[in-house]
C-alpha positions in Angstrom: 0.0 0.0 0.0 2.8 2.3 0.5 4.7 2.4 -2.8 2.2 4.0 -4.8 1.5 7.5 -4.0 -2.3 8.1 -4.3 -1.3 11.7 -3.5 -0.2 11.5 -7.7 -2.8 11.9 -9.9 -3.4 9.1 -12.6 -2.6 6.3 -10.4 -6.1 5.8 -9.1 -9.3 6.7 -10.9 -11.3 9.6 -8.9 -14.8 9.1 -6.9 -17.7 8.8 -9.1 -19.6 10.6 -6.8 -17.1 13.5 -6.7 -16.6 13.3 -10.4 -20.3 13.7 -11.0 -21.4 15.8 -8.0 -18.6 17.5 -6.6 -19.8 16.3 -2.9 -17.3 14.0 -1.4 -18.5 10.5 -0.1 -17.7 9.3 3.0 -14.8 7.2 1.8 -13.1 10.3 0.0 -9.8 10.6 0.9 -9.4 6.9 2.5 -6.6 5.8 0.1 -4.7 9.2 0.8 -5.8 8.6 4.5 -4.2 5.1 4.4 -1.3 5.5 2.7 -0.4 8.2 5.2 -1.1 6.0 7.8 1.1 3.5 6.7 4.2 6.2 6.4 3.7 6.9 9.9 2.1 10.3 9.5 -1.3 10.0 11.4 -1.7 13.8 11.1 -1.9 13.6 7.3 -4.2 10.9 7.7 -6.9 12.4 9.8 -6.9 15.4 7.5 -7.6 13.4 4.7 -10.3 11.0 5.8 -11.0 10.8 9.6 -14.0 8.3 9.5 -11.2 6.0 7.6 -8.4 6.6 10.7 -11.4 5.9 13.2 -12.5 2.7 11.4 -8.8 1.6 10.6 -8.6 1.7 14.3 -11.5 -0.2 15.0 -10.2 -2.8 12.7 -6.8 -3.3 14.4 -8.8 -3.5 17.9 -10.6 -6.2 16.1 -7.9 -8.1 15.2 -6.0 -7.9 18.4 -9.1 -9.5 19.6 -9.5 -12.1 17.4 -5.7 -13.1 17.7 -6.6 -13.3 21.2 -9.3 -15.5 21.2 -7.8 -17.7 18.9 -4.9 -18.1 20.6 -6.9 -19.5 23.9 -8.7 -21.5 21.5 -12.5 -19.5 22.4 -14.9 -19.2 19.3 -14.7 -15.6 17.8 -18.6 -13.6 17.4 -19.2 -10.2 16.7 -22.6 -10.1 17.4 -23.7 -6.7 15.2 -27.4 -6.3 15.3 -29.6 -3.9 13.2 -29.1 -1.1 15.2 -25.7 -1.5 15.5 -25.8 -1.3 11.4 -28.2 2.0 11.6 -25.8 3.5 14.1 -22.7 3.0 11.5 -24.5 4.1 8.4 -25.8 7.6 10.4 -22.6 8.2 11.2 -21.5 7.8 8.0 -24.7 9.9 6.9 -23.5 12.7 9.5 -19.8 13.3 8.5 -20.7 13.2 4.9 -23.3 16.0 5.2 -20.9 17.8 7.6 -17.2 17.3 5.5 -19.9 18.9 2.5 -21.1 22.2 4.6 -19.3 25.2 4.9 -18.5 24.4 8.9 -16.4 21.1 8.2 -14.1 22.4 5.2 -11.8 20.8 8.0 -12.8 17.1 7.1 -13.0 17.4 3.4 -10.1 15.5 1.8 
């Protein structure tokens, strides 16, 4: 993930949605966000996707947890129920509209 700069343009097609709109999605900015992440630079990341940092972050908890569980040899659930779905796709629903208004210019990519 970190040799290719997505920074460069022409090495990754753009957002449809941007392209079409000009309203970033909630996954604008993610590659940007992760390849920063991967170089260390967790300032760069945040200002390029923030909901991408937070859920890279959930993922690692989840795999520590996992690893964890496996290693004691205890079956691994994630029990997410509907709301628990409704909750992430609000969220997701929130910081779009937000990263799009005039008052979060600071979470646009």
């Amino acid at each position: 993930m970190g040799s290719v700069d997505p920074n460069e343009p022409g090495h990754y097609p753009v957002c449809p949605l941007l392209a079409l709109t000009g309203v970033y999605c909630p996954g604008c900015g993610g590659l940007r966000s992760a390849h920063a992440l991967a170089h260390g630079d967790v300032a760069a990341a945040l200002g390029a996707n923030a909901l991408a940092v937070l859920g890279f972050a959930l993922f690692a908890v989840f795999v520590v947890f996992w690893v964890v569980r496996v290693l004691r040899s205890r079956p691994v659930t994630v029990p997410l129920r509907s709301p628990h779905w409704w909750a992430l796709g609000i969220a997701a629903l929130i910081f779009t509209v937000v990263r799009n208004m005039p008052v979060g210019t600071s979470l646009a990519p």
